[in-house]
N, C-alpha and C positions, 0 to 999 in steps of 0.2 A: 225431216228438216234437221238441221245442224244446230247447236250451238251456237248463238249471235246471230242466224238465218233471216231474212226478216218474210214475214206473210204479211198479206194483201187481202183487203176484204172489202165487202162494203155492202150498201143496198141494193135491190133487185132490180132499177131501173138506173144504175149508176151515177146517181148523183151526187153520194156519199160516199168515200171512197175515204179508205184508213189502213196504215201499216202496223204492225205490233213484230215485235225482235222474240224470236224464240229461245231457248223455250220455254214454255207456260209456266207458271204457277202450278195451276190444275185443271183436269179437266175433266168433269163429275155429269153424274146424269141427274138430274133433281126434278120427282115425282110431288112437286109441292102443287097446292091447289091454285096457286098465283100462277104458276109456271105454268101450268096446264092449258089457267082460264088466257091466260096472255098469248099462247101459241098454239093454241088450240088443237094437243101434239096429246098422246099418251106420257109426254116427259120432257124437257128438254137438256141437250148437252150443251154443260159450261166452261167457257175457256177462259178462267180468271189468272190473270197479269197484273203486274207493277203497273200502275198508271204510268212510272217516267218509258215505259215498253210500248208503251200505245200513241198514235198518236193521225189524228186526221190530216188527209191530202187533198182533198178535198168536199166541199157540200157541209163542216163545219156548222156555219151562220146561218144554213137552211133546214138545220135538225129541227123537230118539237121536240117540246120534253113534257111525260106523264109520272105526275107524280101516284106512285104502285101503292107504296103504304107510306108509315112514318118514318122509314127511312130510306125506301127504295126506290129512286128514279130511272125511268126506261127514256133513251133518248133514241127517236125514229126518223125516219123518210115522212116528208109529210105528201109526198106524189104518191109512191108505192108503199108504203105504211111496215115495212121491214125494219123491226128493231136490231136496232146498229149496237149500243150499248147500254149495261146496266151499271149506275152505282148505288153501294150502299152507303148510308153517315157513318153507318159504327165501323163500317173499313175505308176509311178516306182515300188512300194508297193502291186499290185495287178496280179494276175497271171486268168486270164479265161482258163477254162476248158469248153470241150466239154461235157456236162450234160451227155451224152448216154454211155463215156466209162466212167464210176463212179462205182463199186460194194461196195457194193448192190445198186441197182436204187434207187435213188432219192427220199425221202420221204417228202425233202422239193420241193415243188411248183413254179411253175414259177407267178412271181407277176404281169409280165404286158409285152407289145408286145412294141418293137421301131422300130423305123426308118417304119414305118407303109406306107407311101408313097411309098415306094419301093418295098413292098411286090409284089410276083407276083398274077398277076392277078386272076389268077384260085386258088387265097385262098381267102377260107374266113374264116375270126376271128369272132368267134359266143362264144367263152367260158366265158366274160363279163367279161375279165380283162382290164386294163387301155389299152388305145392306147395312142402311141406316136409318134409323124413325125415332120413335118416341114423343113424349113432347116438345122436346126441341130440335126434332128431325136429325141431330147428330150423332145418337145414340147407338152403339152396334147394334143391332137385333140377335144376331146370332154368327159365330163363326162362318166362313166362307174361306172357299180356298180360292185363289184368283187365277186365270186363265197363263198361261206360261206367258201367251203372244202375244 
């Protein structure tokens, strides 16, 4: 995707449907224990945007919203239960998206793995992008060289 491009996403029974202007912010793979227990994945990939970049076309006023911790709310399909968006408080400005419902896929890459600590066990991160953990999951862990592609 281009510059100004805009993608198309939504939920899995289309009801929810939202556009976001490329390109991303970032888009990161995060091995947190929230992420995990919320998408029931080894990890999930994040495609965090400027909120003014986001914005829904429709299914809007038919989201739920769960609130995750003290500051992070998941807003969903309440038919097909496919989380549409996440915000956090302490980033008012930023809206994550779940990378997988984005059409067309993704041509921007993910730059690097966090909260690495918590990943579960039976992964392993072999594609030589940054790792990050510690206790505040932002933490480098160690050098990496990152993949040219």
């Amino acid at each position: 995707m281009d510059t100004n491009e805009i993608a198309t996403g939504g939920c899995y029974c289309g009801a929810v449907r939202f556009e976001v202007v490329h390109p991303f912010k970032s888009v990161i793979n995060c091995h947190c224990n929230m992420c995990r227990s919320l998408s029931g994945a080894a990890y999930t990939t994040w495609v965090s945007v400027p909120a003014e970049q986001f914005r829904y076309r429709q299914g809007e006023s038919q989201l739920s919203a769960y609130t995750v911790s003290s500051h992070v709310a998941k807003r969903f399909c309440p038919i097909c239960g496919t989380a549409v968006s996440y915000t956090d408080a302490r980033y008012p400005d930023i809206v994550g998206i779940p990378a997988g419902i984005i059409r067309p896929p993704l041509c921007q890459a993910p730059t690097a793995h966090y909260f690495v600590g918590d990943k579960a066990a039976w992964t392993h991160i072999c594609d030589g992008l940054p790792q990050f953990g510690g206790e505040s999951g932002f933490e480098p862990l160690f050098p990496t060289t990152a993949n040219a592609t």
